[in-house]
C-alpha positions as a Markdown table, in Angstrom:
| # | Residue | x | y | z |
|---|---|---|---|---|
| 1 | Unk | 0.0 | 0.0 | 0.0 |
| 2 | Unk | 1.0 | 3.6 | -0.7 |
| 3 | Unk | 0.8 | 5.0 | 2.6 |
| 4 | Unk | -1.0 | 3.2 | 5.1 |
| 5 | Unk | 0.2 | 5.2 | 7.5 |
| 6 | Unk | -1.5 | 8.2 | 5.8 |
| 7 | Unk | -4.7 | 6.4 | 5.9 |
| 8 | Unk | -4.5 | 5.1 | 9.7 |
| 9 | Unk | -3.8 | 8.7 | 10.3 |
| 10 | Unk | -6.9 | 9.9 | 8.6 |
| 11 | Unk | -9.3 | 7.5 | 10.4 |
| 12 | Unk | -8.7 | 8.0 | 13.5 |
| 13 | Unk | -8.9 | 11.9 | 13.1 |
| 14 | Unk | -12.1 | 13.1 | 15.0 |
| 15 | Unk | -14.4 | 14.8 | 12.4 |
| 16 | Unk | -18.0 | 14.0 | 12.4 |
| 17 | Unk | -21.1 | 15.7 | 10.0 |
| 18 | Unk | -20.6 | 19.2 | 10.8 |
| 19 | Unk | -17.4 | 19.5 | 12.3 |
| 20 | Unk | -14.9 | 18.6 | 9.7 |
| 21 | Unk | -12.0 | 21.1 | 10.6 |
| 22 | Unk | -9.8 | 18.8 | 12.3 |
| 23 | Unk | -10.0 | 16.8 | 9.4 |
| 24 | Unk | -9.7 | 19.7 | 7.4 |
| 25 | Unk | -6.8 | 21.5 | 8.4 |
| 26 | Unk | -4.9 | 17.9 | 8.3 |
| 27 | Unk | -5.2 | 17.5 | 4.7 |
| 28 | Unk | -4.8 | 21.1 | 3.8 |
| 29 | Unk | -0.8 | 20.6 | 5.6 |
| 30 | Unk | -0.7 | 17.2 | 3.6 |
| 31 | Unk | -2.0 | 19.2 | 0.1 |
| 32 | Unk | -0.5 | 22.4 | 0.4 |
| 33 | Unk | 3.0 | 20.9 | -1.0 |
| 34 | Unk | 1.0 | 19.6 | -4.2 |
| 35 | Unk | -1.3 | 22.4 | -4.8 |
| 36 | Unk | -1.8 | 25.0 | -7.4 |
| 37 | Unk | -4.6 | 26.8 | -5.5 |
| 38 | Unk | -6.3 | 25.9 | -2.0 |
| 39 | Unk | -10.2 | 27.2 | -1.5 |
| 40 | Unk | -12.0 | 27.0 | 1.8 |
| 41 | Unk | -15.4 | 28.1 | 1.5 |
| 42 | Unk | -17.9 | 28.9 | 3.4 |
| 43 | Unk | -19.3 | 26.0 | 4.6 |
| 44 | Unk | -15.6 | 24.1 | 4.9 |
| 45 | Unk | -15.3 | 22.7 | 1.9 |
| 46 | Unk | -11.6 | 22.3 | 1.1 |
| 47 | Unk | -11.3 | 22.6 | -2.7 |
| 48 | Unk | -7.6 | 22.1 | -4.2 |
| 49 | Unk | -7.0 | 22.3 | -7.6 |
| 50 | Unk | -4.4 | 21.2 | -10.4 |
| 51 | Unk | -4.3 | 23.4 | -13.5 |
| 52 | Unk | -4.3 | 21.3 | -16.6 |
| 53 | Unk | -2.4 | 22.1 | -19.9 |
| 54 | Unk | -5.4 | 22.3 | -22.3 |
| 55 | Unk | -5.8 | 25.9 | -23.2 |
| 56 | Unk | -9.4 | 25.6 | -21.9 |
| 57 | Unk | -9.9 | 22.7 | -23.8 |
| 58 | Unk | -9.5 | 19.9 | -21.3 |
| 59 | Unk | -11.9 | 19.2 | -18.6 |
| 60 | Unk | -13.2 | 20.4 | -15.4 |
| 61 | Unk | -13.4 | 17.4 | -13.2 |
| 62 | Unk | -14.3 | 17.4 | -9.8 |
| 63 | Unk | -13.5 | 14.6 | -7.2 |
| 64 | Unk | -15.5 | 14.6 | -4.1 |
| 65 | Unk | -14.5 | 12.7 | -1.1 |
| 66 | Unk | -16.6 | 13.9 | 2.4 |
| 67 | Unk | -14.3 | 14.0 | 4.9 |
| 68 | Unk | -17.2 | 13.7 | 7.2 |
| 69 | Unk | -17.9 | 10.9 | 9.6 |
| 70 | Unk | -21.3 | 9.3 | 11.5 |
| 71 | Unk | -21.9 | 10.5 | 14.9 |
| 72 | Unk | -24.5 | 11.5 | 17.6 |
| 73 | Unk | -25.0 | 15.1 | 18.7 |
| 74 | Unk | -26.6 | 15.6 | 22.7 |
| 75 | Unk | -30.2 | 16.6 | 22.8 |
| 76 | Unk | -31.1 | 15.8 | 26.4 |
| 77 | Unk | -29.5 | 15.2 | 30.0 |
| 78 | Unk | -31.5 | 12.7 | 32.1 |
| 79 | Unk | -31.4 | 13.4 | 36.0 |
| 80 | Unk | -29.4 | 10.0 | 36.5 |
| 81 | Unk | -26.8 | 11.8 | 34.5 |
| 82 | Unk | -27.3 | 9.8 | 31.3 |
| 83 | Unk | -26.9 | 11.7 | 27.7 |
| 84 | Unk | -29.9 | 10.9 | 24.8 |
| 85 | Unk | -28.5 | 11.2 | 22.1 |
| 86 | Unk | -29.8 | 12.0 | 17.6 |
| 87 | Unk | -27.7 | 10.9 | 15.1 |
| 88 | Unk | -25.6 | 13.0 | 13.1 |
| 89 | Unk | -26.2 | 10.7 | 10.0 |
| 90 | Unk | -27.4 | 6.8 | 9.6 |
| 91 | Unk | -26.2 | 5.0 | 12.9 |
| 92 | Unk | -26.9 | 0.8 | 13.1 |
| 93 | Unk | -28.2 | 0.7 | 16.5 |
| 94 | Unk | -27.1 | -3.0 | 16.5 |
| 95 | Unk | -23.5 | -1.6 | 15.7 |
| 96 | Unk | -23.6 | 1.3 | 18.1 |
| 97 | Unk | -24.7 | -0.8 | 21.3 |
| 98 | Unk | -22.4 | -1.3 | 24.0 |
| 99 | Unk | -19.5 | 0.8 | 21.4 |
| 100 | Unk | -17.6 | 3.4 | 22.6 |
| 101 | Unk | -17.7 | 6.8 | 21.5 |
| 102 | Unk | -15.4 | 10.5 | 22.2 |
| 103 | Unk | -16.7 | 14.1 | 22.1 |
| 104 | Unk | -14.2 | 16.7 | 21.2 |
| 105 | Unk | -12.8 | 17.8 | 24.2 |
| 106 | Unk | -12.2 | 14.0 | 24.9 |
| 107 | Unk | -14.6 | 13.3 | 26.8 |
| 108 | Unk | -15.4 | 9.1 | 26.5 |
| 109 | Unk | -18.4 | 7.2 | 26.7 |
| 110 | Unk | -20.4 | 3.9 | 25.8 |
| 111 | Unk | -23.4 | 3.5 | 23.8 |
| 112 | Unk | -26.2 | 1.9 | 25.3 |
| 113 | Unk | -30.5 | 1.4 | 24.9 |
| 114 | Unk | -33.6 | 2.0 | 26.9 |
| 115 | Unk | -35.1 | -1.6 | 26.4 |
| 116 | Unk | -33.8 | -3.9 | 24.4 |
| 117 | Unk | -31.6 | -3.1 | 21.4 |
| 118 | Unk | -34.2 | -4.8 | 19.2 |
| 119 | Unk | -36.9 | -2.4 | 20.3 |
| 120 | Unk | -34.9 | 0.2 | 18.9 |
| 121 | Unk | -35.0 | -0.5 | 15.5 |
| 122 | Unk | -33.0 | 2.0 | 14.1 |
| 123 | Unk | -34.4 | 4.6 | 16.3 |
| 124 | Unk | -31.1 | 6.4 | 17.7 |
| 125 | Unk | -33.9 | 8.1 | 19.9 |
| 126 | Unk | -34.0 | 4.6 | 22.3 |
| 127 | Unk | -30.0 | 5.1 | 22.6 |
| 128 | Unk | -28.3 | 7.0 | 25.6 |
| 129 | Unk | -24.5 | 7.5 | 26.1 |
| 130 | Unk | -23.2 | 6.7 | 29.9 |
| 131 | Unk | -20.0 | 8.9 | 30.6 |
| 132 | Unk | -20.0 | 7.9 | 34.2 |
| 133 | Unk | -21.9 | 10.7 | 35.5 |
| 134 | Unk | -23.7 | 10.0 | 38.6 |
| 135 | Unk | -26.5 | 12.9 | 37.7 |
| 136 | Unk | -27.1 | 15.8 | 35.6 |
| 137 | Unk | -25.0 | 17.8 | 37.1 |
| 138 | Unk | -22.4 | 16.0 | 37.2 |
| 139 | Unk | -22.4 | 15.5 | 33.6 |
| 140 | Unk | -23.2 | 18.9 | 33.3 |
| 141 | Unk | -19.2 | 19.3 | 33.8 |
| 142 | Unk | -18.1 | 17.6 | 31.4 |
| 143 | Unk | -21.1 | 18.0 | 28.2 |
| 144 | Unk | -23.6 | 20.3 | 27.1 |
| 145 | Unk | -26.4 | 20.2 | 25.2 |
| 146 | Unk | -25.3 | 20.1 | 21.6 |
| 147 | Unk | -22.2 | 18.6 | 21.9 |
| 148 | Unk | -21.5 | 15.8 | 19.2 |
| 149 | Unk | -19.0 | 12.5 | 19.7 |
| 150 | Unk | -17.9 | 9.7 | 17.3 |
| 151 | Unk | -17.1 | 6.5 | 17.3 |
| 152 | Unk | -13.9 | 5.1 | 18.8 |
| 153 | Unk | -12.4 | 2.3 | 16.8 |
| 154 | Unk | -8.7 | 1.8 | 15.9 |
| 155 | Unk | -7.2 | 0.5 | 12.9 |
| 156 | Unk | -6.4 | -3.1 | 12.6 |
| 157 | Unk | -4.6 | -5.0 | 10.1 |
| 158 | Unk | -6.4 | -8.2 | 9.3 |
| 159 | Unk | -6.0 | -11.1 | 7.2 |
| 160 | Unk | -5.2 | -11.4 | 3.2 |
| 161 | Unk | -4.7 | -7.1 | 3.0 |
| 162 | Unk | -7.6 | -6.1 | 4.9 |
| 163 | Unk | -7.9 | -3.6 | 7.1 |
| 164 | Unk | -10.7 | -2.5 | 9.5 |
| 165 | Unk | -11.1 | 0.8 | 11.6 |
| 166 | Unk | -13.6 | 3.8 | 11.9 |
| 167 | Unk | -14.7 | 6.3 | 9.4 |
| 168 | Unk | -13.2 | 4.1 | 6.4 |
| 169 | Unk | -16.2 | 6.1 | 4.8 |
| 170 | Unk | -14.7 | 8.5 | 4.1 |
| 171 | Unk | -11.2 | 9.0 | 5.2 |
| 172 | Unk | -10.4 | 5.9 | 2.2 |
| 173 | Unk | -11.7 | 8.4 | -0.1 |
| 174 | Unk | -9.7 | 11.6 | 1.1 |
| 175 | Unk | -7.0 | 8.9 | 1.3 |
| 176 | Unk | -7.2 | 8.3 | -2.2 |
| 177 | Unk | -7.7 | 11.8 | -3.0 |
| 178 | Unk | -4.6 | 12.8 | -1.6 |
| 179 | Unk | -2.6 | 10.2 | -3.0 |
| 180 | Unk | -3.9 | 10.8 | -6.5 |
| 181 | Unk | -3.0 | 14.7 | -6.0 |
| 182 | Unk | 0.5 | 13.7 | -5.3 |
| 183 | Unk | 1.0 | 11.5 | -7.8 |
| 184 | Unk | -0.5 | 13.9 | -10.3 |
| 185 | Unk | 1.2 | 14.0 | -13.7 |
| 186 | Unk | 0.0 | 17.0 | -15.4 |
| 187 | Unk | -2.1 | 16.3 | -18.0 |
| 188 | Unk | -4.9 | 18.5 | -20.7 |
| 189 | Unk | -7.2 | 18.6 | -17.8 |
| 190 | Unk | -8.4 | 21.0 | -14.5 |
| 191 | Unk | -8.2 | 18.8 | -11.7 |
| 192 | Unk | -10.4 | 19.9 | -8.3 |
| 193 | Unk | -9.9 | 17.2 | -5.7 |
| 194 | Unk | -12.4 | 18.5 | -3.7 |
| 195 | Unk | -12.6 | 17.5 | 0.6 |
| 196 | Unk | -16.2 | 17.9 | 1.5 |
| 197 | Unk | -18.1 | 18.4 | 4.4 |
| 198 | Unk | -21.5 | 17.1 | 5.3 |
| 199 | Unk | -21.7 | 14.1 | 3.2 |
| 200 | Unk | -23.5 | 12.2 | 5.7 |
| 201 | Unk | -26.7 | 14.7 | 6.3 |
| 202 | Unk | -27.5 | 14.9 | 2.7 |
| 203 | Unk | -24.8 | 15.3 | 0.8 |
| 204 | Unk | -24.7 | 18.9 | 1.3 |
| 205 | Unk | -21.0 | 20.0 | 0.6 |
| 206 | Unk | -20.8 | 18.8 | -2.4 |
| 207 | Unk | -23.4 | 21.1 | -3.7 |
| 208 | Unk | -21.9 | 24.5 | -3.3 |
| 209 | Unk | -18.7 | 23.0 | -4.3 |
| 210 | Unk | -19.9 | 21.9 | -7.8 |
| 211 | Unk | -21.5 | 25.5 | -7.7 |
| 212 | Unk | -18.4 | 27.1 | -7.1 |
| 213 | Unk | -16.3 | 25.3 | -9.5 |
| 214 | Unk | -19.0 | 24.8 | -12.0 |
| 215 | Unk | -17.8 | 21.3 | -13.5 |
| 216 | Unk | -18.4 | 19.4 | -17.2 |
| 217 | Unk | -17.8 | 15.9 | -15.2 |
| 218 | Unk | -18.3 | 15.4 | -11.4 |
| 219 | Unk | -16.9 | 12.3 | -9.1 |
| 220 | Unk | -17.9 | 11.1 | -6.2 |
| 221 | Unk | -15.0 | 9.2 | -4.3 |
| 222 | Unk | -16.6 | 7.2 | -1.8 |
| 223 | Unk | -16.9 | 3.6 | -0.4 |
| 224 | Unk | -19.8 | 1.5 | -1.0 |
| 225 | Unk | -21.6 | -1.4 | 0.7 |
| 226 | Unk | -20.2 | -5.3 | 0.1 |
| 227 | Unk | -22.7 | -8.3 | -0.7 |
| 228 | Unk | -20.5 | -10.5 | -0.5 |
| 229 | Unk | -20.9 | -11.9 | 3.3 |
| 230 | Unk | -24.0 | -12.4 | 5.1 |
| 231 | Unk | -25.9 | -9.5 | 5.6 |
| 232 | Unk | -29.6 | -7.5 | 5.1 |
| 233 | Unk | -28.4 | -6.1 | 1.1 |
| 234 | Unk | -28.6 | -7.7 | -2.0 |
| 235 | Unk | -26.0 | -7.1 | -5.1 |
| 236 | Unk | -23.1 | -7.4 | -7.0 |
| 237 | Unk | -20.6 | -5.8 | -4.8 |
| 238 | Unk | -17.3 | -7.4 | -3.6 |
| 239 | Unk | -14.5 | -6.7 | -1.4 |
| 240 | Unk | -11.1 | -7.9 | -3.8 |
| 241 | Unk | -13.3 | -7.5 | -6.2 |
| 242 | Unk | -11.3 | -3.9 | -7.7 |
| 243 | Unk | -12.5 | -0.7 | -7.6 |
| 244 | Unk | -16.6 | 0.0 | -8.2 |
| 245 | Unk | -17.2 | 2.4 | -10.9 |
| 246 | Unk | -20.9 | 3.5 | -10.0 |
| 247 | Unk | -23.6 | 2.7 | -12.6 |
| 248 | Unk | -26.8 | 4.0 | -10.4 |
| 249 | Unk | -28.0 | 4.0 | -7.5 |
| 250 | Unk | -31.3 | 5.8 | -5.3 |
| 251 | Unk | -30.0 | 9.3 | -5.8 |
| 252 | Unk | -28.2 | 9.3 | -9.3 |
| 253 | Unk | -27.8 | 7.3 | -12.8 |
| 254 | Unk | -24.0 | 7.9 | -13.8 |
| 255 | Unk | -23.7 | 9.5 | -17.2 |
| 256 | Unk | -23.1 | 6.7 | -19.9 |
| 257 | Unk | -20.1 | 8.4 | -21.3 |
| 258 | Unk | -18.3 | 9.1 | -18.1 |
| 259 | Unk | -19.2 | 5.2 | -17.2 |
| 260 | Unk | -17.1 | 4.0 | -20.3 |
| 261 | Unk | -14.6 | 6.6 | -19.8 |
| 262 | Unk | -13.8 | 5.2 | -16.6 |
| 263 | Unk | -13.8 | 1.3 | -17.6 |
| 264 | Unk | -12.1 | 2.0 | -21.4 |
| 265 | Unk | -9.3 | 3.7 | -18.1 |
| 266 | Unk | -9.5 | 0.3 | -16.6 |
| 267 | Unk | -8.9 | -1.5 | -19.8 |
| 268 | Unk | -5.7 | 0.4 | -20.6 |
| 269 | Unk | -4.3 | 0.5 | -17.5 |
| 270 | Unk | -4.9 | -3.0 | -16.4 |
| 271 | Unk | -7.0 | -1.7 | -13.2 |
| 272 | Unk | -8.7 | -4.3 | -11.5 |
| 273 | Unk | -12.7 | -2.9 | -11.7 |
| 274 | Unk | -16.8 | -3.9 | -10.6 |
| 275 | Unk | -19.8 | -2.3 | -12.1 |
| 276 | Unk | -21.7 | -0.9 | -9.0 |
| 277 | Unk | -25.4 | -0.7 | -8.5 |
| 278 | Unk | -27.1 | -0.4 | -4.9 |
| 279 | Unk | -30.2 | -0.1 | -3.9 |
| 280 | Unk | -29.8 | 1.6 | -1.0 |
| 281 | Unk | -27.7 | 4.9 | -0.1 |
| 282 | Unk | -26.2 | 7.4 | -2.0 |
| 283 | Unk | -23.3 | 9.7 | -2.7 |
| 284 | Unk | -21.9 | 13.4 | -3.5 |
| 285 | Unk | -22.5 | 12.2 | -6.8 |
| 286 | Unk | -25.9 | 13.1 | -6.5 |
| 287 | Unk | -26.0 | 16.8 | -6.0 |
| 288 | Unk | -23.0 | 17.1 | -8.1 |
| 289 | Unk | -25.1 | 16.1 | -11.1 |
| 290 | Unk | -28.3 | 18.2 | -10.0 |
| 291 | Unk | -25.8 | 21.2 | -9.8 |
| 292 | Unk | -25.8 | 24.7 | -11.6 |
| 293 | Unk | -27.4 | 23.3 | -15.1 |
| 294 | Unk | -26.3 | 20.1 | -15.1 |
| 295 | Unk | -23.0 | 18.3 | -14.3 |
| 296 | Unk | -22.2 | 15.0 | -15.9 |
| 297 | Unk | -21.7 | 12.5 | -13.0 |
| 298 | Unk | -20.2 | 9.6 | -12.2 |
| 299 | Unk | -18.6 | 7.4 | -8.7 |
| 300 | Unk | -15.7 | 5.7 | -7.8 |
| 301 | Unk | -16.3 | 3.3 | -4.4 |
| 302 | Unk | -14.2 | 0.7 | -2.5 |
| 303 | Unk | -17.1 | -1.9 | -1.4 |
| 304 | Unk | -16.9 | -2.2 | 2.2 |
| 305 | Unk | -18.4 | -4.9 | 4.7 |
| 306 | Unk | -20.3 | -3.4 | 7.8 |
| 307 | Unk | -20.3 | 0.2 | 6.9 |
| 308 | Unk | -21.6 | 2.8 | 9.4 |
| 309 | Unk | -20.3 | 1.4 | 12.3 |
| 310 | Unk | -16.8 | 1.8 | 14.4 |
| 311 | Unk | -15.4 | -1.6 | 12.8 |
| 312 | Unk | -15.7 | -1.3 | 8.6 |
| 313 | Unk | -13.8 | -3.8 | 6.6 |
| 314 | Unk | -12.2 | -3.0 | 3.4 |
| 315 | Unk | -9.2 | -4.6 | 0.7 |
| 316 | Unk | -6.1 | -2.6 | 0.7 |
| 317 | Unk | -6.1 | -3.8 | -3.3 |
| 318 | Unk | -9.3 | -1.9 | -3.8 |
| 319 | Unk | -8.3 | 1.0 | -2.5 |
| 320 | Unk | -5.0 | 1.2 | -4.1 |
| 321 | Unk | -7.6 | 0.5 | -7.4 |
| 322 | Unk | -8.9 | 3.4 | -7.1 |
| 323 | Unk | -6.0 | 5.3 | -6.8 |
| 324 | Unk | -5.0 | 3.9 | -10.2 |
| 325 | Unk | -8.5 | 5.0 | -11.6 |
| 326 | Unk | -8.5 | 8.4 | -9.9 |
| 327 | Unk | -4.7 | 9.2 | -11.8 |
| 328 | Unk | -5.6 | 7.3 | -14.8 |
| 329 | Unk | -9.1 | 9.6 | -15.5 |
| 330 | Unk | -7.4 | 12.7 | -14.4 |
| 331 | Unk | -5.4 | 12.3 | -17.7 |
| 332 | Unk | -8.1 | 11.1 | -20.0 |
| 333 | Unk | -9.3 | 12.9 | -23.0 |
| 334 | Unk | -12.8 | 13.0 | -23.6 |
| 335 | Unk | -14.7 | 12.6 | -26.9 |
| 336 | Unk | -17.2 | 14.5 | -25.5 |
């Protein structure tokens, strides 16, 4: 791999929906080197670009990786000193029982349900967080009202190049990002690896982003969900399987020609590649294509088994795919 310690870094960085800066300012120090031009907007979108050689005629392509990660935000302090918690994006509640999250100021705690956890069904409302706090004012020390945490869940090297840890979506895709900015080669076209913020509550970075930079093709760079092992999804999808070059899913059909851009890139460059289709979730591909008057749009994904919780699995080979793919459609030129 690359860097893996680049990656392990990234994952264990505190960041989640809404509170990206950590993250942020992190790859902005790792970019800077590499850059041409650094944006941060006003939402804190972190926006680096590569001026291509074209004269105008090359491309505008923006890559979107979200360098936001799932958490829970406060919204209520019991008198026993126990925090209830929303989500700040999808939370399992099967995956966040009994785990272990941090707030901010560092501040630790574990995840647990009124009821059972099958009552809950999905309904972050049943959860609490326990900090130790023997009432509310005692917890009243340490947290406030409003105060969001993420999950805690280091980085482990498994069996066969896999690797599991926390916030693999998306820290693999500002991973990749990164690497592919590094590596760039110059090339006919206007490269915008673009860090977004918000990913998880609708895809909302993305959008002013693509306003701001006004794109002809737009790319999500993202992980998707695996089939491949036991689980409540149907599909295609396989960790080792190479990188996923999106087709469609809920929120977007990729544009054809973008699609075969990205597989006639495989082809060449002997990039081991899956078609992806899901029926369930979405990406900044979404409001990159429903942006300004149009953006062509398309997604790049390392399929990854149990998503959204603290303990994601993913194939070092598919990431390093994607990589390949990022580089290799940087320097393409389009017939269209």
């Amino acid at each position: 791999m690359r860097d893996e310690n680049l990656l392990k870094q990234l994952t264990q960085l505190w960041g989640v929906s809404g509170y990206e800066k950590e993250v942020a300012a992190f790859i902005e120090k790792e970019a800077a080197p590499y850059a041409d031009e650094i944006i941060k907007d006003a939402v804190g979108n972190l926006i680096v670009r590569k001026k291509g050689t074209g004269g105008g005629k090359g491309k505008r392509i923006m890559f979107a990786a979200h360098m936001d990660e799932i958490g829970f935000m406060v919204k209520k302090i019991e008198s026993d000193g126990r925090l209830r918690v929303c989500s700040l994006g999808w939370n399992w509640t099967g995956s966040a029982y009994n785990s272990r999250v941090r707030f901010r100021n560092g501040m630790t705690g574990v995840v647990s349900c009124q009821g059972t956890i099958e009552e809950a069904a999905n309904n972050s409302g049943k959860l609490y967080i326990d900090i130790g706090a023997t009432s509310k004012e005692d917890a009243l020390q340490y947290v406030n009202i409003g105060d969001p945490c993420g999950y805690m869940g280091e980085y482990l090297s498994l069996k066969n190049d896999r690797i599991c840890s926390k916030s693999l979506d998306n820290r693999i895709g500002c991973y990749q990002l990164l690497q592919a900015l590094k590596e760039h080669q110059g090339g006919p076209n206007d490269i915008y690896y673009v860090f977004c913020v918000q990913e998880e509550l609708g895809c909302r970075g993305s959008k002013p982003a693509a306003e701001r930079i006004r794109p002809d093709i737009g790319v999500a760079v993202d992980i998707s969900p695996a089939h491949d092992y036991p689980c409540d999804l149907e599909g295609s999808n396989e960790v080792d399987g190479g990188i996923g070059i999106k087709i469609c899913d809920p929120s977007v059909v990729c544009d054809e020609d973008v699609v075969q851009a990205m597989l006639a890139c495989c082809e060449e460059h002997q990039i081991p590649c899956q078609r992806e289709v899901i029926d369930k979730g979405g990406t900044d591909a979404s409001s990159m294509n429903l942006s300004g008057v149009g953006v062509r749009a398309g997604g790049i994904v390392v399929v990854t088994r149990y998503p959204h919780s603290q303990s994601a699995v993913v194939s070092k080979k598919d990431i390093e795919a994607g990589i390949d793919l990022i580089n290799a459609f940087s320097q393409y030129e389009f017939p269209f």
